[in-house]
C-alpha positions in Angstrom: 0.0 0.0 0.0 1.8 3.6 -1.4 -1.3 6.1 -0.3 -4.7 5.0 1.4 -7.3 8.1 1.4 -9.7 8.3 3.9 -12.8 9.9 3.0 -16.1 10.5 4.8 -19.7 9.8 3.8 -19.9 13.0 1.7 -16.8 11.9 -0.2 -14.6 14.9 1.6 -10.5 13.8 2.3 -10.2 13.3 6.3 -6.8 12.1 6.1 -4.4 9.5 4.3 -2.7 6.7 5.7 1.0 6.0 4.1 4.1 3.3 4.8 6.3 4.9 7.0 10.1 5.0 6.5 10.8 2.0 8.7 8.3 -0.6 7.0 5.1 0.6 9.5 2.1 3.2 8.3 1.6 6.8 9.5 -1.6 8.5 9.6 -2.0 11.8 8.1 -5.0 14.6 8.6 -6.3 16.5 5.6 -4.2 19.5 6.4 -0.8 16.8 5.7 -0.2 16.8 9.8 0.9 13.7 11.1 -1.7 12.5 13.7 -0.2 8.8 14.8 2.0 5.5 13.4 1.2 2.0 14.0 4.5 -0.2 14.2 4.1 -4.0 12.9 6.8 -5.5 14.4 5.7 -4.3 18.2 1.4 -4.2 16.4 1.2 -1.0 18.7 0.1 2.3 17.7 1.1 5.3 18.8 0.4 8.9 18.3 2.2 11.7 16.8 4.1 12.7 20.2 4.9 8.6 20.5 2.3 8.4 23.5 0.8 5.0 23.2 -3.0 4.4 22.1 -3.2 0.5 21.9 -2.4 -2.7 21.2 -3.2 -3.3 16.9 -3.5 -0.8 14.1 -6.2 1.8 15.4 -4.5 4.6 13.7 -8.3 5.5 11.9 -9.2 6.5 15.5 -6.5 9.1 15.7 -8.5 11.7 12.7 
């Protein structure tokens, strides 16, 4: 997976989900601001100040 958008239901960008430089994906907002990454390797994901939300990707509950 290059780029994932993430849309809501009125078809408006809410944010983009790309592979991160060290093989995991980051989380993006429409504005381009980095909101969270989820790591494979440890399956934790963390937000953008590498605070820890959970166990697993959840990184669509971070927009």
């Amino acid at each position: 997976m290059a780029t994932q958008e993430l849309k809501d239901a009125n078809g408006r960008l809410i944010g983009t989900i790309r592979n991160g430089s060290n093989g995991g994906l980051e989380i993006f907002d429409e504005s381009g601001w980095l909101k969270g990454t989820y790591d494979p390797q440890s399956d934790q994901t963390k937000d953008s100040s590498e605070r820890l939300v959970g166990t697993g990707n959840l990184l669509t509950t971070l927009l």
